[in-house]
Structures are given as C-alpha cells and as structure tokens.
C-alpha positions as CSV (number, residue, x, y, z in Angstrom):
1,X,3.6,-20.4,-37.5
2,X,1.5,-21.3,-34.3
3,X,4.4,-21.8,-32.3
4,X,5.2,-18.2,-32.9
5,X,5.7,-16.5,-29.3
6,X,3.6,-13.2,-29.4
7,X,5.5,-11.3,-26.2
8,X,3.1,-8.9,-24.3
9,X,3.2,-8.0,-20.6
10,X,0.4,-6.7,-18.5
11,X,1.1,-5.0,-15.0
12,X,-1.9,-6.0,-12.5
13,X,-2.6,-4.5,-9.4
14,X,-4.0,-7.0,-7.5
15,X,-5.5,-4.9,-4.8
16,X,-4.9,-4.3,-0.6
17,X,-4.7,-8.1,0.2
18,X,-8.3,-9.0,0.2
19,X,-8.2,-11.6,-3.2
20,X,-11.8,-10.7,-3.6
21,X,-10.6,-6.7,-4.0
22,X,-9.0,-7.8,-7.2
23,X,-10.5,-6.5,-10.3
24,X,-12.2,-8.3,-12.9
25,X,-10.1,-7.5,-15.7
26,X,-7.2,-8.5,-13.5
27,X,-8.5,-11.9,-13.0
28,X,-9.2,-12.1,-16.7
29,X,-4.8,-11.1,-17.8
30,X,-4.3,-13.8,-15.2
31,X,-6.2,-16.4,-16.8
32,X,-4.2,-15.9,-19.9
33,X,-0.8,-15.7,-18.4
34,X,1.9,-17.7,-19.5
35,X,4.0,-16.5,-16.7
36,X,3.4,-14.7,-13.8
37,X,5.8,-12.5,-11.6
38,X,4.6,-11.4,-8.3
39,X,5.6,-9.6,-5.2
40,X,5.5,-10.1,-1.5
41,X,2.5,-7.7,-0.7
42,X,0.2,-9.8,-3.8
43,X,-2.0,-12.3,-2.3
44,X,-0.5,-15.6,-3.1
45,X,-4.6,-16.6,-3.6
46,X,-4.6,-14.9,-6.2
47,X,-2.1,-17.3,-8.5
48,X,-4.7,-19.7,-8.3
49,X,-6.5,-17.9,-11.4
50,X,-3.5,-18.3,-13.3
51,X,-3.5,-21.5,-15.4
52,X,-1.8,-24.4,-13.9
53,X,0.4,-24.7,-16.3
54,X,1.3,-21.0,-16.3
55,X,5.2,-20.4,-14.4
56,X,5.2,-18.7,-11.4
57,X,7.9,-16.7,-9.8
58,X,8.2,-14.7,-6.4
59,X,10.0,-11.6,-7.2
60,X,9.5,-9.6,-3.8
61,X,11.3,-7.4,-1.3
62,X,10.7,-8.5,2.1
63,X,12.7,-6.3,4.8
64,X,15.9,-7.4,4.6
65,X,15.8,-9.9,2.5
66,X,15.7,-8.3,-1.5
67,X,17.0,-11.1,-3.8
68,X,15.8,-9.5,-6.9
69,X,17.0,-5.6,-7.2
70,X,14.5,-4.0,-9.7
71,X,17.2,-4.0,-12.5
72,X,17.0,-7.7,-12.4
73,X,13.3,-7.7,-12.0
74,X,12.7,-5.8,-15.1
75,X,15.3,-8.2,-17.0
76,X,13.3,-11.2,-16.0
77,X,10.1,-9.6,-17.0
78,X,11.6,-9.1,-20.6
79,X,13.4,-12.4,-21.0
80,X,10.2,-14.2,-20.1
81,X,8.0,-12.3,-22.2
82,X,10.3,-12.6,-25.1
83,X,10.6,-16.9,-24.2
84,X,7.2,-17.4,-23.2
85,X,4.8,-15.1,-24.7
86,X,2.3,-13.4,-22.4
87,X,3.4,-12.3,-19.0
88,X,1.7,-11.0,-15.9
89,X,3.7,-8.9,-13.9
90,X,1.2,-8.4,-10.1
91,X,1.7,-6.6,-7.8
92,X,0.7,-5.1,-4.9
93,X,-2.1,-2.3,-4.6
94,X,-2.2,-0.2,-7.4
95,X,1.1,-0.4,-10.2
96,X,1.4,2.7,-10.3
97,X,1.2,3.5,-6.1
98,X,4.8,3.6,-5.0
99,X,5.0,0.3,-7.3
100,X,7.5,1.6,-9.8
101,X,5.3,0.2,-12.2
102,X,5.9,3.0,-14.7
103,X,9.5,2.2,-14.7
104,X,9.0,-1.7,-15.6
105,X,6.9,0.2,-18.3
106,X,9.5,2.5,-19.7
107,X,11.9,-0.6,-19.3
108,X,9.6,-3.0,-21.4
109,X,8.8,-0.8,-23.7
110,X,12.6,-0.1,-25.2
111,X,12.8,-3.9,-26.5
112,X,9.4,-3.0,-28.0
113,X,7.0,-4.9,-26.3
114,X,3.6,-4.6,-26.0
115,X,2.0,-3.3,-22.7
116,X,-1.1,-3.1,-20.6
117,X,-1.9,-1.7,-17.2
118,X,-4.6,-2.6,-15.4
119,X,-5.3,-0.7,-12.5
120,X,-5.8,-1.9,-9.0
121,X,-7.3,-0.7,-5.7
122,X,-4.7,0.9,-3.9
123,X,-4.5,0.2,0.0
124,X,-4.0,3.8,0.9
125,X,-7.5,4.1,0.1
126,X,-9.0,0.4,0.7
127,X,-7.4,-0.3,3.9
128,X,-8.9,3.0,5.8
129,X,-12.1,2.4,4.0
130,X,-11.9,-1.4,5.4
131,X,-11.8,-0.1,9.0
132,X,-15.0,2.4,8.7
133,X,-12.5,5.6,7.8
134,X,-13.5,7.7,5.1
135,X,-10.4,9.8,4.0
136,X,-12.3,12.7,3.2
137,X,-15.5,14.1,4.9
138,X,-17.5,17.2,4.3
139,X,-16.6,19.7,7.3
140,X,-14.0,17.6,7.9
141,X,-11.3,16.8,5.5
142,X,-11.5,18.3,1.9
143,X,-8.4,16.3,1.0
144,X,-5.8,13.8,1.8
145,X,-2.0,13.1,1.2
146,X,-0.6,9.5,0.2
147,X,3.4,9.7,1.4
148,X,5.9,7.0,1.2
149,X,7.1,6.7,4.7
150,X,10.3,5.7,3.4
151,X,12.0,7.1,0.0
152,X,14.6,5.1,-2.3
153,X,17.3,6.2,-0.3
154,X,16.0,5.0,3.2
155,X,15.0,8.2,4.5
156,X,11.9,9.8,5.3
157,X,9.9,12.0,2.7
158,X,10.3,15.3,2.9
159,X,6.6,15.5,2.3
160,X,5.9,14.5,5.6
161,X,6.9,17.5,7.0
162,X,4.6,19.6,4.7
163,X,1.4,17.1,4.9
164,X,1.7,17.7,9.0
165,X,1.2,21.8,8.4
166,X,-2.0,20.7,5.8
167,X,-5.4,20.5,7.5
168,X,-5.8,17.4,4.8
169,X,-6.2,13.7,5.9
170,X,-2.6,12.2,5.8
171,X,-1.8,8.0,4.5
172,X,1.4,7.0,5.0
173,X,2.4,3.9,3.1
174,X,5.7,2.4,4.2
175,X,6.5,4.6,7.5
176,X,6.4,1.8,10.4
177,X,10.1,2.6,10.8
178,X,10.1,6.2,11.3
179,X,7.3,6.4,13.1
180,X,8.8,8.3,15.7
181,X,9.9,11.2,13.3
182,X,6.4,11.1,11.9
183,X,5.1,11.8,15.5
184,X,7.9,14.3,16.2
185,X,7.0,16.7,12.9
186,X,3.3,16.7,14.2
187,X,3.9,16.9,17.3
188,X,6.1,20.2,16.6
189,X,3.2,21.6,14.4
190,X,1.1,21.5,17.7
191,X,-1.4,18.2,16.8
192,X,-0.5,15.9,19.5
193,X,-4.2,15.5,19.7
194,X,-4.8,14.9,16.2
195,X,-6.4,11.2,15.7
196,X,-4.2,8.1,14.2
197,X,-5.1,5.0,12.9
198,X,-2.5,2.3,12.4
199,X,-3.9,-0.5,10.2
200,X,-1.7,-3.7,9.8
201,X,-1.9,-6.5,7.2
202,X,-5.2,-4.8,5.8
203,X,-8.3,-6.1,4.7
204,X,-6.8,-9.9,5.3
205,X,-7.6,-12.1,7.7
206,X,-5.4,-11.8,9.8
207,X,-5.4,-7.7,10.0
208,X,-4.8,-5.7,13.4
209,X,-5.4,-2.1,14.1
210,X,-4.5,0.3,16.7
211,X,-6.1,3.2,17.5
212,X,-4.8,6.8,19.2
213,X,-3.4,9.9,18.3
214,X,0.0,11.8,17.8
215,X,1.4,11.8,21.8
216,X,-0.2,8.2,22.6
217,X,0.1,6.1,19.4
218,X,3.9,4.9,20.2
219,X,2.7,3.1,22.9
220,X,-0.5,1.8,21.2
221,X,1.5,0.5,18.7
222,X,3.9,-1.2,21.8
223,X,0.7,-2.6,23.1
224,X,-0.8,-4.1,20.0
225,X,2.6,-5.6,18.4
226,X,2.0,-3.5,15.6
227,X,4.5,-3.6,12.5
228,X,4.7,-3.8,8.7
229,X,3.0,-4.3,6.6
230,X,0.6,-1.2,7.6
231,X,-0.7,1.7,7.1
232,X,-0.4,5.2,9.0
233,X,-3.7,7.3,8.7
234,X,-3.3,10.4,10.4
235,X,-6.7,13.2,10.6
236,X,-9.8,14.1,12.3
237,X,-11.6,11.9,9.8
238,X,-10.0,8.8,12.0
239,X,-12.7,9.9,15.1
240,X,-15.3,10.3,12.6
241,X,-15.5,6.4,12.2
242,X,-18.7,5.9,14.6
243,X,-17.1,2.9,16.0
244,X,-14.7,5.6,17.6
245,X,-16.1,8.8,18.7
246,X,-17.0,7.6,21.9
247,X,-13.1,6.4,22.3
248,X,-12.1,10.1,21.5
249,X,-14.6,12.2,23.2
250,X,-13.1,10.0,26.0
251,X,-9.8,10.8,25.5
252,X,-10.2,14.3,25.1
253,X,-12.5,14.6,28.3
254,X,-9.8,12.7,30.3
255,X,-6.9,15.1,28.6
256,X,-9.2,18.1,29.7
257,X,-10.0,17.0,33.3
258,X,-6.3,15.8,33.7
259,X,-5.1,19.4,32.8
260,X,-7.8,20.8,35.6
C-alpha cells in the first residue's frame, strides 16, 4: 500500500531571476518534488533544491524555438503526476502573471488532482524595485499598469493604447518587439518626454539597463544591445530613482535650451 502514488501538483513561482527572490514555501514544494517541470525564464539554480533523485524537465518557450505548445505542457504535467506522484510545475515570476498558470489549474483539476499555488514575486514589480524604481510614489504615481507587450495572437495589447492616456506608472512585460508602436501611441498622446526604463535579464547577474524617455529610448536601447528578456517601465516615477534625477534635469535643461 506504500507504493501507492498519491498524484498532487503545486505551481511555483520562482520569482524575477534572482534564486534568492524565491520564496520559502517555494523552496519547501521543491524539496518534496518527485518531478519538476520548469520554464526558460526559472532560474535553473533553483533545481538544485529539488532532490537529486527528483526528474527534471525543461518545458520552455524561447523565441522561436517552442517545442512544447501548452496543450502538451499540461499533458505532461498530468501524466507525471499520475506516474510519479508529486509534481512541481515552476515557473517564471508569479503563476499567475501572464503565466497561464490558471489554465494548467483548470486543466489539472478535470482528472481530479489535487492542487497548490504558491505565489511568487512577479518581475513587473521586483525588477523596477531592483533598479531603485518605486512604481508608485505619493505626488507622483497613484497607480501603475502591468501589460503584456505581446498577446496570444502576436499582437500588441490593446491596453497599451489606454495605459499611454493614464497618468499611472506603466510595466510592460514582453514588448521588446514592438517597441516602436509602444513609443508611437505615447508619443501621439504628447509624452515624448515621459521617463523610460528598460531593464534586461533582471535582478541576475548578468542584468543591463537603459535609461531615457519616449523620443530617445530607441536609440538607447541601440546603444546598450538591449533585448529580451526585459522589462519596459514607462512614468515619472523612472526620474524619481535618485540615481537619476540629475540625468533628467539634464535632459530636460538641454531639450529646453535646444528649443531657445
């Protein structure tokens, strides 16, 4: 009756990047797994508090490159919960953050199988924070937006468009490939000179960061080699970072005497 296998499968965040950012009770599912299925933006690190013994399989989309759709994801979360016993499915940031965690859920759930979530810290929030940006500020931002930059279909969100009208701090996840469009809808909405930071591979070790606003931050991102994985944060909360305000009352002196 020992041998008995008692399926179960937990979804882990495991955080921004930083395998210290992992939570507690994250590392604690992982020490009981009996399988673990992670994804592309999940510290690898992190498997090493999974026991040795436990099976490990890479189940991420890399641009380009998706040999697992999420149909056959959630089929091999099933199968080896139902072999093995206790699975661990991690992934990136927060499960339920533009991780279609609650559909692996709602999958799991129809062949009856016990779930848990454990929450993780998303990087819309953790990578800013990282850098010295504060997504909300008193007299300066009394909200922010978190946008996929790019929706199932491979287009950009229609939210996008909305969030540039908002006075609120904008995060865009996913949106290093329509950057342009993002700079063209707030640039059309007049806030060429609104602050953005672009934050690559955050909290990690090997994490770069570019600095400007709406009309320049095309070519900082030229200049710096910037690409995915990052993170847009657009919002005067960017120039609020005391590491920067000297860089923007710069800029806007330079814009100012440039116009005189």
């Amino acid at each position: 009756m020992d041998n008995i296998v008692k399926p179960k499968v937990t979804l882990v965040g495991a955080g921004p990047g930083d395998p210290d950012l992992l939570t507690i009770k994250g590392a604690k599912a992982l020490a009981k797994a009996n399988v673990v299925l992670y994804d592309a933006l999940a510290n690898e690190e992190i498997l090493a508090l999974a026991p040795q013994k436990a099976i490990k399989i890479f189940v991420g989309k890399i641009r380009g490159c998706h040999e697992y759709s999420q149909d056959k994801i959630n089929q091999l979360i099933v199968d080896n919960a139902l072999t093995y016993g206790n699975v661990v499915r991690l992934k990136g940031g927060d499960p339920f953050i533009f991780g279609r965690g609650s559909e692996e859920i709602e999958y799991i759930q129809s062949f009856g199988i016990p779930t848990e979530v454990i929450p993780g810290i998303s990087s819309s929030i953790a990578v800013p924070a990282n850098q010295g940006i504060s997504l909300t500020k008193r007299g300066v931002s009394e909200s922010f937006w978190v946008i996929t930059g790019t929706t199932s279909d491979h287009q950009l969100s229609k939210d996008v468009a909305l969030a540039a009208k908002s006075t609120a701090t904008v995060v865009i996840l996913m949106g290093m490939s329509k950057l342009e469009q993002i700079v063209s809808l707030f640039q059309n909405e007049s806030k060429g000179e609104t602050p953005v930071a672009i934050i690559q591979n955050g909290t990690m070790s090997n994490e770069k960061v570019g600095f400007g606003t709406i009309d320049t931050i095309s070519k900082v991102v030229q200049e710096n080699n910037l690409s995915s994985p990052a993170i847009i944060v657009i919002g005067e909360v960017v120039k609020e970072r005391n590491k920067l305000k000297g860089f923007y009352k710069e800029f806007i002196s330079n814009k100012v005497c440039a116009r005189e």
